[in-house]
ZADO-1210 file (C-alpha; in nm, 4 decimals, padded with zeros to 6 digits):
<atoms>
<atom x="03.4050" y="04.3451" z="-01.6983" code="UNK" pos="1"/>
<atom x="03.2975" y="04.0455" z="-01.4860" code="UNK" pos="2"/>
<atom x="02.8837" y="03.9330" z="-01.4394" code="UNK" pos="3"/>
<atom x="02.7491" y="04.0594" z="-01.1549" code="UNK" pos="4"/>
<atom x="02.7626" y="03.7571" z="-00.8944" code="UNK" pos="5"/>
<atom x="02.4448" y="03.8774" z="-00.6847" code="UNK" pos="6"/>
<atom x="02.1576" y="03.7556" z="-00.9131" code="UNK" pos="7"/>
<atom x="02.3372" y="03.4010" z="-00.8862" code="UNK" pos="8"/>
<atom x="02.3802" y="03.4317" z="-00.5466" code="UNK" pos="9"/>
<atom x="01.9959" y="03.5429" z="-00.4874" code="UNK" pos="10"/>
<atom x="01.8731" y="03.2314" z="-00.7108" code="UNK" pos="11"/>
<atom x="02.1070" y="02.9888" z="-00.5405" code="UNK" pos="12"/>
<atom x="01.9164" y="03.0913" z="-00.2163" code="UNK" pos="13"/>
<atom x="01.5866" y="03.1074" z="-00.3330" code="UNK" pos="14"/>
<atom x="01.6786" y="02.7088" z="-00.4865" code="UNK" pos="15"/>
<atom x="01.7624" y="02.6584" z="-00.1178" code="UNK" pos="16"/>
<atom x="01.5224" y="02.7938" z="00.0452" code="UNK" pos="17"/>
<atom x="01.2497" y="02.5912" z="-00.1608" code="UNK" pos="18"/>
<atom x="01.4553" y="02.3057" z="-00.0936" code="UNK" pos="19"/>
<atom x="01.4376" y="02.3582" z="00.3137" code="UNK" pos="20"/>
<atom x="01.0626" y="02.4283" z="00.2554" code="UNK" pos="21"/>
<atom x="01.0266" y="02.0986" z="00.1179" code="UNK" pos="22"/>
<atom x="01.1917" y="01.8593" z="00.3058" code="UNK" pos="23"/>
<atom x="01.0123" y="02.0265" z="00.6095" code="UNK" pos="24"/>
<atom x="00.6482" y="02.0011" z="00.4462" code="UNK" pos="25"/>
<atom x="00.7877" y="01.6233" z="00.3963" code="UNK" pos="26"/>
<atom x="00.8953" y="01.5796" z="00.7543" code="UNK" pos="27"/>
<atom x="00.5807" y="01.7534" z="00.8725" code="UNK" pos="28"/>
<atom x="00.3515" y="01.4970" z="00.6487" code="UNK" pos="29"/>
<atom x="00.5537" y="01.1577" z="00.7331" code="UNK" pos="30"/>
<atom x="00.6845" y="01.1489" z="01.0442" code="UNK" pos="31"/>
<atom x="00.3411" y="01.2327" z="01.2896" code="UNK" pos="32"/>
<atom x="00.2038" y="00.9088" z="01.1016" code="UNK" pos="33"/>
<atom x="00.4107" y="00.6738" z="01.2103" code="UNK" pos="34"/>
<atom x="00.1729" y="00.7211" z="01.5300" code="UNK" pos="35"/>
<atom x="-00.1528" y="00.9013" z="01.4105" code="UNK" pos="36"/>
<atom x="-00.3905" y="00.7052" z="01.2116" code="UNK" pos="37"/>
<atom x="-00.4790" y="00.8875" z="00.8759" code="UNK" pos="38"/>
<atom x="-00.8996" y="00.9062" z="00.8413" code="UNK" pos="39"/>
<atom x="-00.8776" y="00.8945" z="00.4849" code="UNK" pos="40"/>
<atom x="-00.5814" y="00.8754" z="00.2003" code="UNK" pos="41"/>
<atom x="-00.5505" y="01.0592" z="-00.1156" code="UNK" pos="42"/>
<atom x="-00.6733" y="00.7619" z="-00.2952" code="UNK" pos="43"/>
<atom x="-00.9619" y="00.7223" z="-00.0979" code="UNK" pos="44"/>
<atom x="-01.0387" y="01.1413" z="-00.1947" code="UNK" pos="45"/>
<atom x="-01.0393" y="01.0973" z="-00.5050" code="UNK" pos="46"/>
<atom x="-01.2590" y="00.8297" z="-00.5434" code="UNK" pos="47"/>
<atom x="-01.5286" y="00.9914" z="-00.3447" code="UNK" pos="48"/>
<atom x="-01.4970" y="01.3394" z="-00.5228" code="UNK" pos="49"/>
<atom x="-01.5616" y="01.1073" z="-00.8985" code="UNK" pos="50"/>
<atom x="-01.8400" y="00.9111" z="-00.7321" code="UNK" pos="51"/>
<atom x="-01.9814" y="01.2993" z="-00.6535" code="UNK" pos="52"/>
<atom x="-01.9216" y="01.4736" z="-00.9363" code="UNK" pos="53"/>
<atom x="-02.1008" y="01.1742" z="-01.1689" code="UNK" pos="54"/>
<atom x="-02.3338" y="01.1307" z="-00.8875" code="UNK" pos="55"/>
<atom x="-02.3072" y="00.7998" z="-00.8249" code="UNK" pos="56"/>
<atom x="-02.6225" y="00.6847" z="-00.6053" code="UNK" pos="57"/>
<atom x="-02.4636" y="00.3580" z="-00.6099" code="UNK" pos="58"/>
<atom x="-02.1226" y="00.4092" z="-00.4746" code="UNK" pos="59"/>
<atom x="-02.0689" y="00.3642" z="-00.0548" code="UNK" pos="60"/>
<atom x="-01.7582" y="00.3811" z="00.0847" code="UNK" pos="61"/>
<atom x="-01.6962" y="00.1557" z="00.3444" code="UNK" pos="62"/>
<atom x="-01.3661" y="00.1869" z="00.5489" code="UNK" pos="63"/>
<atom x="-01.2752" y="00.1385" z="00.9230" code="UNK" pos="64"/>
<atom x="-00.9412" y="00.1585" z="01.1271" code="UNK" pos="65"/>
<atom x="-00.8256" y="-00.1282" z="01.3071" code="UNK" pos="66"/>
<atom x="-00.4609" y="-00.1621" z="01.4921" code="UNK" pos="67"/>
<atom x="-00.2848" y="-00.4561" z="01.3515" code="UNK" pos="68"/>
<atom x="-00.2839" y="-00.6521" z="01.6861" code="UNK" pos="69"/>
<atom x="-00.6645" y="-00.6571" z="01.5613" code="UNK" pos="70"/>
<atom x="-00.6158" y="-00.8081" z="01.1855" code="UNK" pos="71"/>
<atom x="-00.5595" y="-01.1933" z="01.1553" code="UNK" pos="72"/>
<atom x="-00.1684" y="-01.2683" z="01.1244" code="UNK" pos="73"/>
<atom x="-00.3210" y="-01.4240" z="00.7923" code="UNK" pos="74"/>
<atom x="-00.3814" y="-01.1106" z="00.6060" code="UNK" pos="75"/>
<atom x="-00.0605" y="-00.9635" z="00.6668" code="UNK" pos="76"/>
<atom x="00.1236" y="-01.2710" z="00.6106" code="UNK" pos="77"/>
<atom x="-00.1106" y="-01.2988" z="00.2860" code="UNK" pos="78"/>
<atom x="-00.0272" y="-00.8787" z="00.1718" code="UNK" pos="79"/>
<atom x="00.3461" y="-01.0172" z="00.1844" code="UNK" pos="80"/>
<atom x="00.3226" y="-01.3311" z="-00.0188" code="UNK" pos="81"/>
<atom x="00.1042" y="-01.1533" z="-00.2714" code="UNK" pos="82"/>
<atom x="00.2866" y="-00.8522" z="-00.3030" code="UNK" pos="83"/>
<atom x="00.5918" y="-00.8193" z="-00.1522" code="UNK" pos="84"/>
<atom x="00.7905" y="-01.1180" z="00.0074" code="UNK" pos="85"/>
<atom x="01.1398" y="-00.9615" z="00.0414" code="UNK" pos="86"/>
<atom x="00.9409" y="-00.6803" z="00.2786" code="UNK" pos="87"/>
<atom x="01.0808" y="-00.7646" z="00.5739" code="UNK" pos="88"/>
<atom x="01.4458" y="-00.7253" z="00.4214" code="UNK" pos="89"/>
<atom x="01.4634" y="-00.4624" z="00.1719" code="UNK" pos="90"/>
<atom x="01.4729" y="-00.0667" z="00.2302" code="UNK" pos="91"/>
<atom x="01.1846" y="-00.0230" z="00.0589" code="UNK" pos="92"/>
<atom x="01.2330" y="-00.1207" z="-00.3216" code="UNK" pos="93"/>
<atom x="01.2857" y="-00.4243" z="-00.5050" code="UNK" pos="94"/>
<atom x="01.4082" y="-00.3826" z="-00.8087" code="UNK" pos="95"/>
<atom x="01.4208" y="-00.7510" z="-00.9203" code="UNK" pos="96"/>
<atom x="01.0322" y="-00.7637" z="-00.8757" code="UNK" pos="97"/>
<atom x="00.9793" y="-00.4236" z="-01.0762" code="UNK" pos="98"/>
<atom x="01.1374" y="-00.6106" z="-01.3909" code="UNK" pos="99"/>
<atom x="00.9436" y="-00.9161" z="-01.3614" code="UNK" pos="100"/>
<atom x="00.6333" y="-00.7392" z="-01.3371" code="UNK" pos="101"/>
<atom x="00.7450" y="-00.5194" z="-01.6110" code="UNK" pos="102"/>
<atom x="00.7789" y="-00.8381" z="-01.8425" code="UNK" pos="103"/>
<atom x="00.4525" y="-00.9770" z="-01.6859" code="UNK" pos="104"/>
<atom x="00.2875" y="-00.7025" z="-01.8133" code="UNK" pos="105"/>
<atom x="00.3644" y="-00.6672" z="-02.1208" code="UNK" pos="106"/>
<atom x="00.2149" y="-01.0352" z="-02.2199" code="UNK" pos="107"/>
<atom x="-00.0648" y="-01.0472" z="-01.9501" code="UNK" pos="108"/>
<atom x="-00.4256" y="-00.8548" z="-01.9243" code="UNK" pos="109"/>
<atom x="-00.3672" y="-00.9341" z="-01.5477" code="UNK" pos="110"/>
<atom x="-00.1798" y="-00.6133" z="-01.4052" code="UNK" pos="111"/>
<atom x="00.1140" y="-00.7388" z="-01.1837" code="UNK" pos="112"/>
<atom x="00.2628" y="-00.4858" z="-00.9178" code="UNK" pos="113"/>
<atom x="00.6124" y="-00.4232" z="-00.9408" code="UNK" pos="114"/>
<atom x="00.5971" y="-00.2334" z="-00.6124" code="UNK" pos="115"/>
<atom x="00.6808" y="-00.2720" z="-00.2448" code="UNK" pos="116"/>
<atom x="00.3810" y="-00.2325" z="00.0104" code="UNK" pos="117"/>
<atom x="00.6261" y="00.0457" z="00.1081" code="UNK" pos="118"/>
<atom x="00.5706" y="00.1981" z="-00.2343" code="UNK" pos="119"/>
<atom x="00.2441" y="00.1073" z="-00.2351" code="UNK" pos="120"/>
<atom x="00.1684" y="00.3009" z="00.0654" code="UNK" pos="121"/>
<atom x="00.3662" y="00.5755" z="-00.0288" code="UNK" pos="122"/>
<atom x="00.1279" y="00.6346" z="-00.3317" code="UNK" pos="123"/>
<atom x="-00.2243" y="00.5851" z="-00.1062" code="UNK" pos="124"/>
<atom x="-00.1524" y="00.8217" z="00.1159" code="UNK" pos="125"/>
<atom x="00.0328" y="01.1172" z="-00.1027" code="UNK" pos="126"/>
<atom x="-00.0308" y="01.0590" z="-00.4822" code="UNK" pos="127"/>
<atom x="-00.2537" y="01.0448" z="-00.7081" code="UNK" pos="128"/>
<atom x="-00.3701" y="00.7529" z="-00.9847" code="UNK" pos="129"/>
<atom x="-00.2462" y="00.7234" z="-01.3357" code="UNK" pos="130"/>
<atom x="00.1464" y="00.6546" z="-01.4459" code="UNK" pos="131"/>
<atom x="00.3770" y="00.8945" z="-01.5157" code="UNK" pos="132"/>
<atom x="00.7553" y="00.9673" z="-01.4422" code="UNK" pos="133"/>
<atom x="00.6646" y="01.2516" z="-01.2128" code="UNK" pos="134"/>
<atom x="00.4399" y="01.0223" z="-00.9758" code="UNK" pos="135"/>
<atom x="00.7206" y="00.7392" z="-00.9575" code="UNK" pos="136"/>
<atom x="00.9617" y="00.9785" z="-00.8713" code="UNK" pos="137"/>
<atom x="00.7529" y="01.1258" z="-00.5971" code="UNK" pos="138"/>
<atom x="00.6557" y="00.8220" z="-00.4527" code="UNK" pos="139"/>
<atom x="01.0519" y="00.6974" z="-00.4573" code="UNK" pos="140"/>
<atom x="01.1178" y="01.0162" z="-00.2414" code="UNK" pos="141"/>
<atom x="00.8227" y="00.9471" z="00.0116" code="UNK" pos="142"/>
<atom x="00.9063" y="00.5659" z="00.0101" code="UNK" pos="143"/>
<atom x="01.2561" y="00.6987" z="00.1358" code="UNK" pos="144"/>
<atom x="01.1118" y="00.9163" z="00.4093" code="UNK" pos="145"/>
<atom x="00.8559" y="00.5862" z="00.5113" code="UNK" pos="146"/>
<atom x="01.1546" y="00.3611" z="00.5534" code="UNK" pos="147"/>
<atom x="01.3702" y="00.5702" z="00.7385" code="UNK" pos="148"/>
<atom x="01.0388" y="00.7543" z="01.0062" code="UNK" pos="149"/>
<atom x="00.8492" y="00.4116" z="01.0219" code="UNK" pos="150"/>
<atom x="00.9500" y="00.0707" z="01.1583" code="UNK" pos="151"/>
<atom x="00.7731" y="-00.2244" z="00.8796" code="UNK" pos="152"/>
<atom x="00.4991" y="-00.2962" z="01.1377" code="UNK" pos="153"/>
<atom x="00.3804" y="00.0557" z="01.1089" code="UNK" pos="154"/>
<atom x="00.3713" y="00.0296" z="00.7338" code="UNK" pos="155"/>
<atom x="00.2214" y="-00.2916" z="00.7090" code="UNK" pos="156"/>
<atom x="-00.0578" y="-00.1248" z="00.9428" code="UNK" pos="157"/>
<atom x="-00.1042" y="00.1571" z="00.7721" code="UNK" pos="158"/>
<atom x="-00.1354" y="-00.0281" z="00.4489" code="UNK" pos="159"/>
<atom x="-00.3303" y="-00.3152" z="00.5401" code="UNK" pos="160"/>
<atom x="-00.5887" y="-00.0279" z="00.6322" code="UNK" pos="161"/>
<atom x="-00.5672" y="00.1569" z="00.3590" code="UNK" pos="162"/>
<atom x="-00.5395" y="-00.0817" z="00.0356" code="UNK" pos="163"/>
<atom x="-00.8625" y="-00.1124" z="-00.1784" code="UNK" pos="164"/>
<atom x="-01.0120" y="-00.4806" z="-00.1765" code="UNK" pos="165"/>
<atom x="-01.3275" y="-00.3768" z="-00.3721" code="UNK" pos="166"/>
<atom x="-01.5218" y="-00.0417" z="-00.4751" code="UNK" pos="167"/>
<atom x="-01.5184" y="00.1729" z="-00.1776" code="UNK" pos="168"/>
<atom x="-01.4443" y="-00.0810" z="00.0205" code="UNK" pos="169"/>
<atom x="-01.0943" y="00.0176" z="00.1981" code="UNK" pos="170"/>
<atom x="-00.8898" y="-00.1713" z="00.4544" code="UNK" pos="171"/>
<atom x="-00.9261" y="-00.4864" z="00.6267" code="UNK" pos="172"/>
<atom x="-01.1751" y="-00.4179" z="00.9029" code="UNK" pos="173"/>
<atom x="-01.4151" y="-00.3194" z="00.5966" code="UNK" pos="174"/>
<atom x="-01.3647" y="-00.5653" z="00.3571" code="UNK" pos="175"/>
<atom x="-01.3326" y="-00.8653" z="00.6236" code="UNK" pos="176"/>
<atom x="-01.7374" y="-00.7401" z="00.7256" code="UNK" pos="177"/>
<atom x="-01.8090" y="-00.6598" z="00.3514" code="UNK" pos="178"/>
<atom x="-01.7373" y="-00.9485" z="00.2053" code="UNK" pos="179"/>
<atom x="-01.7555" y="-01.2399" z="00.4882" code="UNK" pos="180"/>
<atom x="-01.9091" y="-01.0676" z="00.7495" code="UNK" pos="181"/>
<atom x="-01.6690" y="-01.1216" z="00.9747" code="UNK" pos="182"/>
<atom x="-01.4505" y="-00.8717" z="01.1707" code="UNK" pos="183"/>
<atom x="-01.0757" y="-00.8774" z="01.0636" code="UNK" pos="184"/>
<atom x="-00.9692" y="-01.1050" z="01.3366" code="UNK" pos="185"/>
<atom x="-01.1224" y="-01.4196" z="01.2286" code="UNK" pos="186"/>
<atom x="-01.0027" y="-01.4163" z="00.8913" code="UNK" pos="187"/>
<atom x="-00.8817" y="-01.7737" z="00.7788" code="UNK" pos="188"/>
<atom x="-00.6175" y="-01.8361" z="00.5808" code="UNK" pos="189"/>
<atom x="-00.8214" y="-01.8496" z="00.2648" code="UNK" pos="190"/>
<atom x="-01.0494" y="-01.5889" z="00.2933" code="UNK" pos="191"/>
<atom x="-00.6882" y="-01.3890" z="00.3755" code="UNK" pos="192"/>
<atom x="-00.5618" y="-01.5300" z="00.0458" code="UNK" pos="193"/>
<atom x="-00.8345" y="-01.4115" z="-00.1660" code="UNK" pos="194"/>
<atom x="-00.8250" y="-01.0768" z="00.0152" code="UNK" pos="195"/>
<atom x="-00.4559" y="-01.0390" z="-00.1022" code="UNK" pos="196"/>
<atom x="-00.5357" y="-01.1588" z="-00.4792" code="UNK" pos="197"/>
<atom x="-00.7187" y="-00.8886" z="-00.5358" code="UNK" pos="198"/>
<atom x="-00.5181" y="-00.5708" z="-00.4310" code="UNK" pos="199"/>
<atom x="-00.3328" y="-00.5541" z="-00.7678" code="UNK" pos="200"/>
<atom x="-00.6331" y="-00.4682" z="-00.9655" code="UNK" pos="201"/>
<atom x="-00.9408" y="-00.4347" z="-00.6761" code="UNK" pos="202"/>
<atom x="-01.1454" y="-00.2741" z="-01.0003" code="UNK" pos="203"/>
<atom x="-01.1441" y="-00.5683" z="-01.2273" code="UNK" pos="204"/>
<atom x="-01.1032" y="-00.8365" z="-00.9661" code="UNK" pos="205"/>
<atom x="-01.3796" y="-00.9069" z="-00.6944" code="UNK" pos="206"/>
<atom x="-01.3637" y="-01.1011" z="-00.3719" code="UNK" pos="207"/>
<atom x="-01.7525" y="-01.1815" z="-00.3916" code="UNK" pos="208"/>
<atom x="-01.7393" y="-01.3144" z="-00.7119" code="UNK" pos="209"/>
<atom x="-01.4073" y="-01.4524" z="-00.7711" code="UNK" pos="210"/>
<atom x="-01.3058" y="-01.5574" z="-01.1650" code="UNK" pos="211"/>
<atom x="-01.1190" y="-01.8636" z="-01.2090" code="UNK" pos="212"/>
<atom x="-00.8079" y="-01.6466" z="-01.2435" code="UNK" pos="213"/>
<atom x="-00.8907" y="-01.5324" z="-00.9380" code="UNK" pos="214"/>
<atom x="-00.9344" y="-01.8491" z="-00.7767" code="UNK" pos="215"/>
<atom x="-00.5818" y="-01.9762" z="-00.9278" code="UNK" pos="216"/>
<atom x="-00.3845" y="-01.7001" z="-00.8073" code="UNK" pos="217"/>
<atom x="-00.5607" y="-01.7879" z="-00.4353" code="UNK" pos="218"/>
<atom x="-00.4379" y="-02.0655" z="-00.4609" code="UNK" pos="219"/>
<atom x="-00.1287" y="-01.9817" z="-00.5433" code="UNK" pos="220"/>
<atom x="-00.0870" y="-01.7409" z="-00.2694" code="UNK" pos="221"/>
<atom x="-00.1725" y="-02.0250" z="-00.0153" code="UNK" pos="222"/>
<atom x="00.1468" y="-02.2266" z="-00.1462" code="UNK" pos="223"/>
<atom x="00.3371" y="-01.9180" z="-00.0745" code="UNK" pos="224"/>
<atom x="00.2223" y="-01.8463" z="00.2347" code="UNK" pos="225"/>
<atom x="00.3333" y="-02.1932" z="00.3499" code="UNK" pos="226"/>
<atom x="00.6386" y="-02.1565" z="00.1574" code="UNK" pos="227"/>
<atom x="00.7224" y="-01.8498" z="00.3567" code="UNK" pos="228"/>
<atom x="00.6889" y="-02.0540" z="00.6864" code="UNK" pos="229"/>
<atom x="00.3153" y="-01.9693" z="00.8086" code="UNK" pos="230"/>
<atom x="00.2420" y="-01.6523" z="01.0607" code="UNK" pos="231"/>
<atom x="00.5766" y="-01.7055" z="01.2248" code="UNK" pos="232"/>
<atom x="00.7349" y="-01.5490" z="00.9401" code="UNK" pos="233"/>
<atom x="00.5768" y="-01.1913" z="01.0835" code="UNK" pos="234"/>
<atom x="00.7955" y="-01.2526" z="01.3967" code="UNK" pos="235"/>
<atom x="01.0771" y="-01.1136" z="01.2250" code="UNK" pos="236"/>
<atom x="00.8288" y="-00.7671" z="01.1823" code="UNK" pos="237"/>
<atom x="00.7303" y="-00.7592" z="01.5758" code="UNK" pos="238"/>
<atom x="00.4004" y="-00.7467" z="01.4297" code="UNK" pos="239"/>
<atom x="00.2193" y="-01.0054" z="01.6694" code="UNK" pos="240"/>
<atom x="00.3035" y="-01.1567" z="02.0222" code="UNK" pos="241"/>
<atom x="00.4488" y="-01.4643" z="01.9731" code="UNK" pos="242"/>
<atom x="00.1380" y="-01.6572" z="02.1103" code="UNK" pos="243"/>
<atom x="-00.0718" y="-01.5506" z="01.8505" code="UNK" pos="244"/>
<atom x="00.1459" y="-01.7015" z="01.5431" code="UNK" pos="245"/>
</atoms>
């Protein structure tokens, strides 16, 4: 007597019909952002819930939008050098960089980001903090939607407004007034570069009172930024008119 075929047949479309479900609640969440501006990410939730629940008089958050027309070429141009220099090129991983900073880390207190700014914003916007197999493989699948819904100038945007530069203190229009009191358009190219060293580790590194670490990996991040060929490096992006760079 042969198994009945229509409880396999029922599971294989329930499998499927989850399966539609999701890549429609993916669609649904990515592609509108390549032209609305999020208010907040799910990093930026979290925080706020922990600074409420140990109520935490001292925490403010601090974070305003800004279109990247509006952000010095110097910050983006900094992000890249910092984090991410084959951006422009790659499809949204690098796997060369995830082994270096995987040997970095393992003889360094200094955390080193393996990730592309497109993984980077992948995890802002949809994940959650901590490591774990689960959360890499969810932001590889919405680091795959990014690249394919969003041309790089959106995602440099998006992340250059929602990366953490200090406590509470989210995105470049924030941290530019924050910490120089300045509005993200007049950043110079060091005050850019010391922006940049700190988005690895924004909780043990501090723009307003930079260690000497700090000050050596500025430095360091100036050299590249030359190296890469100035702004005009971002022309490749169609991040800027060309009369800016």
């Amino acid at each position: 007597m042969r198994p009945d075929p229509r409880p396999r047949r029922a599971a294989l479309r329930i499998v499927r019909r989850i399966g539609i479900a999701w890549v429609a609640l993916s669609a649904l969440l990515v592609v509108p952002l390549r032209w609305v501006d999020p208010p907040l990410d799910a990093f930026m939730i979290e925080a706020r819930v922990a600074a409420w629940r140990r109520d935490d008089r001292h925490y403010v958050f601090r974070h305003r939008w800004v279109a990247l027309r509006r952000i010095s070429p110097q910050l983006p141009l900094a992000a890249i050098a910092a984090e991410d220099q084959t951006f422009p090129f790659h499809w949204g991983f690098d796997f060369s960089a995830m082994k270096a900073a995987y040997q970095h880390d393992l003889v360094s207190r200094h955390v080193r980001g393996g990730s592309t700014i497109s993984q980077q914003v992948a995890k802002n916007l949809f994940l959650w903090s901590g490591r774990s197999y689960l959360r890499k493989a969810i932001e590889a699948y919405f680091t795959v939607w990014i690249e394919a819904c969003w041309p790089k100038r959106r995602i440099l945007e998006v992340y250059l407004n929602v990366a953490e530069f200090g406590r509470g203190t989210y995105g470049a229009e924030a941290a530019s007034r924050a910490f120089f009191h300045e509005p993200a358009s007049r950043l110079t190219p060091a005050q850019a570069a010391l922006l940049a060293a700190v988005l690895p580790d924004p909780d043990h590194d501090h723009v307003d009172a930079p260690s000497r670490y700090l000050e050596r990996r500025r430095a360091w991040i100036l050299e590249q930024m030359r190296n890469l060929g100035g702004p005009r490096f971002l022309e490749v992006l169609g991040a800027y008119p060309a009369r800016r760079l």
